[in-house]
N, C-alpha and C positions, 0 to 999 in steps of 0.2 A: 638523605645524601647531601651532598656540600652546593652549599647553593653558590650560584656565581653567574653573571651576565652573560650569556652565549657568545658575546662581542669577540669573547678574549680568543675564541674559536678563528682559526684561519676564514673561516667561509664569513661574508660579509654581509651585511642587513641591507635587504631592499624590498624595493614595494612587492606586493603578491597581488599576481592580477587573478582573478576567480570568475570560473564560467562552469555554464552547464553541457555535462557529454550529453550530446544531441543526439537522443536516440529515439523518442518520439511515443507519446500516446502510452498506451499500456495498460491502464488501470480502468474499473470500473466507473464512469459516470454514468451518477445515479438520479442526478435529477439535470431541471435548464430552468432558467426563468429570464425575463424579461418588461422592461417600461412596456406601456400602452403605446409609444411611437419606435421601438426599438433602436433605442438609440444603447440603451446599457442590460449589454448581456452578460448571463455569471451561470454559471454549470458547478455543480456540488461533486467532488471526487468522494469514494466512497474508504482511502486510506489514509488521505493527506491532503487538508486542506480544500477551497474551492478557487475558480480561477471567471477572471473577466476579459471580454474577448478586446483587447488593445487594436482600435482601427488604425493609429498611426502606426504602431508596431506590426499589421498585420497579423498577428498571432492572442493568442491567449496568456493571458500573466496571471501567476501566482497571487491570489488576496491573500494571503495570510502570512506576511513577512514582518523581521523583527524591527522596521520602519514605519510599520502603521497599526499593527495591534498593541493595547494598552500593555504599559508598563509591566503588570503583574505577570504578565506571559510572558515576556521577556527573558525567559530562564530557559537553562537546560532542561531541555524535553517540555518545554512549557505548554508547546501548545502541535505535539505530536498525536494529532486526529484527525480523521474526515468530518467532513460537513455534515451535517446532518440535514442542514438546509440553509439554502441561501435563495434569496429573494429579491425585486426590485421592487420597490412603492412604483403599480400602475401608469400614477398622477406626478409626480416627481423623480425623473431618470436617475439623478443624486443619492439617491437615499436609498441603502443597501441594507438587511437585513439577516445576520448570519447565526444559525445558534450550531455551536462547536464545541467539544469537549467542558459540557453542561451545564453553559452559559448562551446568554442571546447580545450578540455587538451590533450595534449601530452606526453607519457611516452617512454623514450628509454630504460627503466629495466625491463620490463615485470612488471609495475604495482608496483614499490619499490617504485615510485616519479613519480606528473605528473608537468608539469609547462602546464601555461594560457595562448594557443595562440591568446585569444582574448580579453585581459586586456583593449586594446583600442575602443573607440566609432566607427562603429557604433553599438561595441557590448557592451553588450548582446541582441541578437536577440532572438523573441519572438517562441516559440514552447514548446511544451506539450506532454509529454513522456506518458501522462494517458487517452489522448484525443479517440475519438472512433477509430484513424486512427491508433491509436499505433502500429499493428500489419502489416503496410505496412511498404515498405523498400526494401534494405538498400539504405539511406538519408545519407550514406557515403560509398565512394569508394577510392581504394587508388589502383593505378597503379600496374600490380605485377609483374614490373621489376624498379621501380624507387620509394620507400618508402615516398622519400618526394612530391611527386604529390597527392593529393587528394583533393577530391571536396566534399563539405558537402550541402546537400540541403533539404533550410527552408522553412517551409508552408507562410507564410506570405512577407518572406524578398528574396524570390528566392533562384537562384543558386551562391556557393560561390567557388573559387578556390584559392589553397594555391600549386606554385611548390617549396617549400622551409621548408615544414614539417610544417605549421601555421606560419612561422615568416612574413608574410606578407599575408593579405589575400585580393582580388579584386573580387567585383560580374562580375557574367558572366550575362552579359546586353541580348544575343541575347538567352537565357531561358526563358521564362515569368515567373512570380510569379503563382503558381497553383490558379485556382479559388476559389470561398468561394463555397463552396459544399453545403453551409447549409447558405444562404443570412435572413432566416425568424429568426437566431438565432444569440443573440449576440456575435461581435466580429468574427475573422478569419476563418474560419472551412473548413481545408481541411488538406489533406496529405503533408510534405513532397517533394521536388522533391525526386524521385525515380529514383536512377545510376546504372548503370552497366557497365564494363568491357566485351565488346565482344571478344566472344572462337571461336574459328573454329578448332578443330582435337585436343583440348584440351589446344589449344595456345591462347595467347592473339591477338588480331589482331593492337591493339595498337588504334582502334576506342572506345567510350566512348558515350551509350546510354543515355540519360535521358528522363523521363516521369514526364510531369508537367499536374497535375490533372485538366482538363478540356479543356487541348489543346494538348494534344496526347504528340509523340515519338519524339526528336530530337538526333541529332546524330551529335558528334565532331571527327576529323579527325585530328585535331592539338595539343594533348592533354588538351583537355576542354576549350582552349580560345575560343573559338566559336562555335558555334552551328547551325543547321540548320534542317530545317523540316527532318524528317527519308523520304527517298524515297519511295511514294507508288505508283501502276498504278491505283488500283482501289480504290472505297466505297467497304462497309464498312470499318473504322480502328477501334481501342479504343481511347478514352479518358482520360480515366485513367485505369491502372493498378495497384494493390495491390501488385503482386511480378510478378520475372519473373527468366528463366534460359534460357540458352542455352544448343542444342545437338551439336553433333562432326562435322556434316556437318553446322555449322552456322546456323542452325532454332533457332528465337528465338521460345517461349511460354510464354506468361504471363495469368493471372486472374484477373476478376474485380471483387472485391466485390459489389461497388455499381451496377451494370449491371446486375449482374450473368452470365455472358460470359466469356469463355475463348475462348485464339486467340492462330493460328500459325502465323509468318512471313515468309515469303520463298520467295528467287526470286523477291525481289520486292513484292509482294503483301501479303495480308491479307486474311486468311481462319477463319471465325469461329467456333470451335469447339463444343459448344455446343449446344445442341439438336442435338446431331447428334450422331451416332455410339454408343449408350447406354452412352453417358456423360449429364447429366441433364444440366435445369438453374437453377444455385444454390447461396447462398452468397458466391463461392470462397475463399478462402483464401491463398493456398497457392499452388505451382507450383515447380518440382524437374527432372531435367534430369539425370541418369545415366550417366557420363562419360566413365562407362566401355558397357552400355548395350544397351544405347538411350532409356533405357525403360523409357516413362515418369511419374511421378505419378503427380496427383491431388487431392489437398485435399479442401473442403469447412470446413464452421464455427465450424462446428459441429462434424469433423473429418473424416466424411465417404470419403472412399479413393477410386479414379478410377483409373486404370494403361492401358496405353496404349502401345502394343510393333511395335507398326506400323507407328511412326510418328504423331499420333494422328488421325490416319482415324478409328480407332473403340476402345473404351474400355471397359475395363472389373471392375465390381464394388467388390474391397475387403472387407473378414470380418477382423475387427477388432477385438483384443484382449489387455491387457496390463498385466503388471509383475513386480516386484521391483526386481533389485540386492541383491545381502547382505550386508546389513546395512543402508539400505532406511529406512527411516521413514514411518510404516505398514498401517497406515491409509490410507496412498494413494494408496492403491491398490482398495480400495472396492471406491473410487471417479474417480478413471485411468478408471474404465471397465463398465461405467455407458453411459446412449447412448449419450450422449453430453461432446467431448473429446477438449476443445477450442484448435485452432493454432493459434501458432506464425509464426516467419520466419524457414522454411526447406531447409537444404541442406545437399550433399551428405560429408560424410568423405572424406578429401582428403589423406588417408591412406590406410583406411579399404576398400576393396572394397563391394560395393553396400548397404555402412549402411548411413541412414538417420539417422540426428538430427533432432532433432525441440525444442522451446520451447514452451512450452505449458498452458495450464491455471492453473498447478498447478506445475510445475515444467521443468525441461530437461529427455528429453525421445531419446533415438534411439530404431532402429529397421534393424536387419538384410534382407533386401529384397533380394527377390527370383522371377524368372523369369517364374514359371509354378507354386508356391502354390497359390492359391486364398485367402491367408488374409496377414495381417500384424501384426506382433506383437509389440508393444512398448514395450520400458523395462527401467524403472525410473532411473534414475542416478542424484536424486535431492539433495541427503547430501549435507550439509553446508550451502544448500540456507532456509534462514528465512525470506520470505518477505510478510507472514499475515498483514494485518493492525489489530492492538492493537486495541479494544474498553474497555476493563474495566478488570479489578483483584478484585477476592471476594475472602478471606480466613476469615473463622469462628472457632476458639480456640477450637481447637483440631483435626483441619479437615485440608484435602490438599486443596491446591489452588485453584481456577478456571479461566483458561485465556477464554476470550471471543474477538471474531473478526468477523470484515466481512467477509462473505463468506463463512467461516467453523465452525461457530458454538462457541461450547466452550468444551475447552480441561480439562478434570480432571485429577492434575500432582501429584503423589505420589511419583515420582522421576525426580528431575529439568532437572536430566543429561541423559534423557534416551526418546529415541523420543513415541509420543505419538502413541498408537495402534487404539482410537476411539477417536468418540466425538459426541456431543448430541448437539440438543435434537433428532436428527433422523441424521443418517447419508447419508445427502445430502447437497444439494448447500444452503446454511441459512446463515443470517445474526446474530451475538447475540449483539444486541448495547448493551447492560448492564444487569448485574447483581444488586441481592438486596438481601440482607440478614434481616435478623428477630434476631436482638441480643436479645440473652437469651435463643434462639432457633436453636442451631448449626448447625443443619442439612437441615435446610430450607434456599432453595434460589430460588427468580424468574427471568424470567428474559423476556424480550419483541422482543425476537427474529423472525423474520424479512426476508422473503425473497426478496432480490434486483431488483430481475429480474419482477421489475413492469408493464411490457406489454406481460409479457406470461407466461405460465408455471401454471398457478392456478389453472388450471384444478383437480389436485389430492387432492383439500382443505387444505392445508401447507403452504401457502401462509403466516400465521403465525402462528409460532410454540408456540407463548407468553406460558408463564405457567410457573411451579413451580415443584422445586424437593422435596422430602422429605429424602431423603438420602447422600444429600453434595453431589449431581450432581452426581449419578450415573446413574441413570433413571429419566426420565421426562414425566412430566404429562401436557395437555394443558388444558388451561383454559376453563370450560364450555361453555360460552359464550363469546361474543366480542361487546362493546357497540356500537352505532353508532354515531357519533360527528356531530354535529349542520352541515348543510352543505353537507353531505356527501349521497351518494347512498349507503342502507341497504345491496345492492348486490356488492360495492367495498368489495373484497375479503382483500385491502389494508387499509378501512376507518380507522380502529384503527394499528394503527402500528410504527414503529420504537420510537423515543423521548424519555425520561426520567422515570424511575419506581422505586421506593418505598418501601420497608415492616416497618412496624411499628415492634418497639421493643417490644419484647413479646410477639405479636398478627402477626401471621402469614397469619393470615384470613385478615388482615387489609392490602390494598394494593392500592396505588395512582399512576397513571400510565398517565403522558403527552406526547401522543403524537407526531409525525414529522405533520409538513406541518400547523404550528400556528395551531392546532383542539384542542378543548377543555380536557381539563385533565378531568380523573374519579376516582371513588374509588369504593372500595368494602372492603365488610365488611364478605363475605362468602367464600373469596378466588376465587374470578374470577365465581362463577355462578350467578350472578347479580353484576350490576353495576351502579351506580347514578354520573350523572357529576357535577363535581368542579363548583361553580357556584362564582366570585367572584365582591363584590359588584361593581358596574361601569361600569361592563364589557358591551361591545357589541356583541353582536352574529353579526356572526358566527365562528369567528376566534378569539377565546379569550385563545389561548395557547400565548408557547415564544418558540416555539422550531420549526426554519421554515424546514432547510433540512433535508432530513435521512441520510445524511453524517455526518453530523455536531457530531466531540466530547464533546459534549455539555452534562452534567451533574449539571443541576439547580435544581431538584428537591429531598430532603434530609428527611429520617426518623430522629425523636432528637431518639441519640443513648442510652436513659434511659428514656425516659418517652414515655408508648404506647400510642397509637393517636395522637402524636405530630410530622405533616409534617413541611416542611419548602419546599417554592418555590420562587426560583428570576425569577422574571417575568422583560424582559428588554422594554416594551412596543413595543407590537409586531405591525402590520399594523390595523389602524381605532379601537386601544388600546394603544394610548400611554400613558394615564390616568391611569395604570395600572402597571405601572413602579416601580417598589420596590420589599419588600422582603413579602410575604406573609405567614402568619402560623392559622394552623387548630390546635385546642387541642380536635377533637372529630373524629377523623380518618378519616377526609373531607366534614362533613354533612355542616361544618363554618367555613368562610377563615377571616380573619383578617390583616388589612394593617399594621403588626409589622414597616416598616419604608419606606416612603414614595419615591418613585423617585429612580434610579440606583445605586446600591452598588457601582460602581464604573464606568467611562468610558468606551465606548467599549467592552461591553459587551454580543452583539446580538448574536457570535458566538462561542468559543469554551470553555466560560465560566465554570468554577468548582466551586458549592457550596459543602463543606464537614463539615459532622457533626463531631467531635472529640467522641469516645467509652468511655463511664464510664465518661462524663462528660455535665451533662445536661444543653440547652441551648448553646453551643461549637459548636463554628463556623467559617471557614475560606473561604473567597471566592476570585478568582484570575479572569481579565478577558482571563486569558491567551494568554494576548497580548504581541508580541516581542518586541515592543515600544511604544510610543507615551507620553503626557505629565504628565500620573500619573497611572503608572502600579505596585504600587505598591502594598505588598497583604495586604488585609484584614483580621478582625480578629474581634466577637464579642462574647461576655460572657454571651449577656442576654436575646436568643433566636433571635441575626438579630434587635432589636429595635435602636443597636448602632454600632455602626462601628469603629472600630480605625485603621490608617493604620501601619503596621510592618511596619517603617523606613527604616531599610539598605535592605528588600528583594523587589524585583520587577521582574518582564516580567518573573512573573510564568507561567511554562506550565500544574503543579498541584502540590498538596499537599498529604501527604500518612500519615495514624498513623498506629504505630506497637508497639510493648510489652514495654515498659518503663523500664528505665536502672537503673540499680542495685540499691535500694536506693532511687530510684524518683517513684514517685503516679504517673504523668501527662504522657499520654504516648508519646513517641518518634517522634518527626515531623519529614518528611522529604521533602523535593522541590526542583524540578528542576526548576531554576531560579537563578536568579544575584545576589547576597551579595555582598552589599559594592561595588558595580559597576562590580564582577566578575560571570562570567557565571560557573555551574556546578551544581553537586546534593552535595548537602547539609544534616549537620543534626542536629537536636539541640535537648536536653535533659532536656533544662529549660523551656519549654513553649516558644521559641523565644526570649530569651533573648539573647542567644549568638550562633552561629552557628559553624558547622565543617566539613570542605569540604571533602567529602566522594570521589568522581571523578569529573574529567575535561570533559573529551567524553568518557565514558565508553567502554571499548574494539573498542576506535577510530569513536563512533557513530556521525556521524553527522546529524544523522534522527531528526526527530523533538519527543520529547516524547510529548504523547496526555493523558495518561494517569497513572497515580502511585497506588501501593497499597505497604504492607508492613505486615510482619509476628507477630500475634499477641501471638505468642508462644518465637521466637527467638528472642532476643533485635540484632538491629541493620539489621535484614535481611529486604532490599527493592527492590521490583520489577519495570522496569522500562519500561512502553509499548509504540511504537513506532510509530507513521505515516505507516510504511511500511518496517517494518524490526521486526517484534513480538517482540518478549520480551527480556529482559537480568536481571540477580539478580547479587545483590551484595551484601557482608556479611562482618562482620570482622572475620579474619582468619590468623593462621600464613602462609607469603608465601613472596617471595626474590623480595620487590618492584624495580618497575623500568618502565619506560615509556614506555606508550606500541607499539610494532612495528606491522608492518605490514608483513605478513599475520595470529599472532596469534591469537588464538581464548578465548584467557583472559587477563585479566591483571591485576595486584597486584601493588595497590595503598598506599601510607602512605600522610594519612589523614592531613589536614590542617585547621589551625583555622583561622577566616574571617580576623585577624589581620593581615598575613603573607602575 
């Protein structure tokens, strides 16, 4: 299209101030670490990134912004990962240790700059911070008298040793590579080596434990150049361990998840601990000695905590409690105190005496522990940390937003800056993969939300919460019935669930809803108490959806946003359909599909595809495959409901498209994209229909998350929201405010706008 400076646009260029919607916690952490004087703490997220706890800020900040990771990351979707581990040097609080999307960074400023101590082949090594093993560790240890000693150890690639702070790193050959735990699935599946630093009286012994998952405990005496079987006298030992500590007299303790056993070491030999002295066989997860007390505690999956004051010859089972500080984000109090509390890695303060960390399934928690009360209390300390995964933003004119994610539902924001108190559609563990709004109808919205936890928990009928507000999501209502898709068992609690959904403009009753796992899309015409499926001509049963995973931010199926009963669904030819491949449209609220244009809108489109209908303009249509590369990612754009396609020229390797209130003097409303103009990456915004673009941010408040999703204020010209992989949301607006590039560790940043020519 014609390219031209958005200037010549009535709406006029000014700073963009960027902040994050404050909605708190959310995501799993999976590990904690800490100096020997705690002065520098960092906790590993297990979607996006790890964070350090800012004492002047009181809160936790983001380490991995596009201010302080090296250059080469610095890209679109550069450095869209969880931690896999992050560390502090013991002996030197400064000096931070991260290994991330299959590299090891180094920082000697407490997280101001890191540099790449593995720029060279054979790295990047393979490993997954979101894998089931996340929660075992730490897969990095650093000496805590000697800063630059440390060994990192990978599921796949073994053990690695660097004495020189990463400037040179050598595998340690006499470690095995940990076994594939999971051989019936593809690719590598296993934990991690798992290190430690052995204590005796509180001292280091200057010996170096590792656990390689399938072949037990070895143990180095020369600082990690070698290794050799741990010394046992007798059967049994473990195999693998999840975590482990030591007490003052040298006993190690670790836990297995996969086994449900925990063990003592002593003397040479191995004792079992459970089933024994009132400690169950449980999934384990995590293991903590007292330094001051030798008290040990025990915690499995699920939180319930045993403490033992005897060395582990008997314990005792704690009650649990949780609590927020002041100025937590509220919501997490009624998820902290609910009977499944997930752990991560646990260990004691090295300050405070007898306070436990952890991180946890939705945040960072301690607890003061006591030596004669029978419970535990947690107590949240998770400000700062935003690491929900983004699935979708609904805002309807005249109404607040609605953020939606996995795992907690969706949030109703009547203040961007102010953390959230609840969320629906029931306050519990839910998935909300998207929202659907009914234009013309402002207070209606559905949505197909979705509990994850697909091999348990269905017992209480929630399983999906699908259904529809009548109030701009303040209470929710579930949908009567739930169909059952070609294929499917009437008693899968799951058969209709996650995938793509719907409302028709004006007709709120009219609603089409496709499915996860390719199952057939349906419609309804009564509001979800009966339902008929999408039947489109070619198709094959049983599997005639496009939408395979329930991970997937995939968004193909689209209400025209002015004419009711007019869907629109890109169908990318799912498996034994590929004849089915194109853009499909109903003008009778689904009873009839029609092959508007034949074959793939575009390239590569199977997965986290975006079709979006444009508001107030019928037949407006833009679809991206929200792909990072490849030979034609350019976006698309049709005007005459999908039958044609033209591609936008300078924009490409969208991650999606947003429309919001149209600027001062302009009909069309307001686009915006995160994607490349003119060969540059950023969010963007144009005021002409895509004629000329204006670069609104670079990494928004230093984001390097991938955005999965956009939406955009249909009240305020220029305000757009931006939702993330694993790090929620962030909005940005024009506003007066003292641009300038943004640093690390602040929590906005004040932008002056640029047009695609510059």
């Amino acid at each position: 299209m014609h390219a031209s400076a958005e200037t010549r646009n009535p709406a006029p260029a000014s700073t963009y101030l960027w902040k994050r919607v404050a909605v708190g916690g959310g995501g799993f952490i999976t590990g904690y670490d800490s100096d020997a004087r705690g002065l520098t703490r960092v906790v590993r997220a297990d979607v996006h990134g790890a964070y350090l706890w800012d004492e002047a800020q009181n809160r936790w900040v983001q380490l991995v912004t596009a201010a302080n990771m090296p250059a080469e990351f610095r890209i679109q979707r550069g450095m869209d990962a969880g931690a896999y581990e992050v560390v502090v040097a013991p002996s030197r609080p400064e000096r931070i240790y991260l290994a991330i999307k299959g590299h090891v960074l180094r920082s000697d400023d407490r997280g101001q700059s890191f540099v790449n101590t593995t720029a060279k082949p054979p790295f990047p090594l393979a490993f997954d911070a979101n894998s089931e093993f996340r929660n075992y560790g730490p897969f990095m240890a650093i000496s805590p008298d000697d800063p630059d000693l440390v060994l990192f150890g990978s599921p796949r690639d073994g053990l690695w040793r660097s004495g020189d702070g990463g400037g040179q790193w050598e595998p340690v050959q006499t470690v095995p590579a940990a076994q594939d735990l999971r051989p019936d699935q593809p690719g590598h599946q296993s934990p991690g080596i798992v290190l430690w630093f052995e204590r005796r009286d509180g001292r280091a012994t200057g010996r170096i434990w590792a656990m390689s998952a399938g072949h037990g405990l070895f143990v180095s005496a020369d600082g990690g150049r070698s290794f050799a079987p741990l010394p046992v006298q007798d059967e049994p030992r473990p195999l693998t361990l999840t975590q482990g500590d030591f007490a003052r007299d040298g006993s190690f303790f670790g836990v297995d998840w996969e086994t449900r056993r925990a063990w003592r070491y002593r003397t040479g030999a191995w004792t079992e601990l459970s089933e024994k002295g009132g400690l169950p066989a449980t999934p384990f997860a995590a293991v903590a000695v007292d330094p001051a007390s030798d008290q040990v505690f025990i915690f499995d999956q699920g939180g319930r905590t045993y403490r033992s004051g005897n060395g582990g010859e008997s314990w005792l089972r704690l009650y649990r409690s949780a609590r927020l500080e002041d100025g937590e984000p509220p919501w997490l109090e009624a998820i902290s105190n609910t009977s499944y509390f997930a752990m991560g890695r646990v260990r004691f303060d090295p300050v405070v005496p007898s306070r436990l960390w952890v991180g946890a399934g939705a945040g960072v928690f301690y607890a003061d522990t006591s030596t004669f009360l029978p419970r535990i209390q947690w107590t949240s300390r998770t400000r700062g940390i935003e690491e929900l995964v983004a699935t979708d933003i609904a805002q309807a004119p005249g109404r607040a937003p609605l953020f939606a994610f996995l795992d907690f539902g969706i949030h109703r924001k009547e203040d961007l800056d102010v953390f959230s108190t609840a969320y629906g559609p029931k306050p519990r563990f839910i998935a909300a993969q998207q929202l659907a709004l009914s234009d013309g109808k402002p207070d209606f919205v559905a949505t197909n939300a979705s509990d994850t936890r697909m091999f348990c928990c269905s017992e209480d009928g929630d399983s999906v919460l699908a259904g529809y507000s009548d109030d701009a999501g303040r209470n929710w209502l579930k949908f009567r019935s739930l169909p059952t898709p070609p294929g499917t068992d009437p008693k899968d609690p799951w058969r209709m669930s996650f995938g793509s959904i719907a409302a028709s403009a004006g007709n709120p009753d009219n609603i089409v809803w496709e499915p996860a796992f390719n199952r057939s899309p349906f419609y309804t015409l009564d509001r979800g108490r009966s339902w008929s499926r999408v039947v489109l001509p070619g198709e094959k049963l049983p599997t005639t959806g496009s939408h395979s995973g329930q991970w997937l931010p995939r968004k193909t199926l689209a209400a025209d946003r002015v004419r009711p009963g007019v869907f629109y669904l890109a169908h990318s030819g799912g498996p034994g359909n590929a004849q089915l491949a194109g853009l499909w449209r109903t003008r009778d609220g689904g009873a009839s599909w029609q092959n508007a244009h034949k074959g793939e809108i575009m390239p590569f489109s199977q997965h986290a595809a975006k079709l979006r209908a444009v508001p107030g303009q019928e037949g407006h249509l833009f679809f991206t495959s929200a792909l990072a590369g490849g030979p034609d990612a350019r976006l698309r754009r049709s005007i005459d409901g999908g039958a044609t396609w033209t591609r936008v020229t300078e924009v490409d390797r969208v991650d999606d498209i947003a429309f919001g209130k149209a600027a001062p003097g302009a009909s069309y409303p307001t686009l915006f994209v995160s994607g490349r103009v003119s060969g540059r990456y950023g969010i963007w915004r144009s005021t002409d229909e895509a004629r000329s673009w204006l670069q609104i941010a670079e990494f928004p408040i230093g984001s390097l998350d991938t955005v999965q999703v956009m939406g955009a204020d249909p009240d305020r010209f220029g305000r757009v929201y931006l939702g993330y992989m694993g790090s929620a949301f962030i909005y940005g607006e024009p506003a007066p405010c003292p641009a300038a590039p943004y640093k690390f560790p602040q929590q906005s940043e004040c932008y002056t706008p640029r047009d695609q020519a510059r």
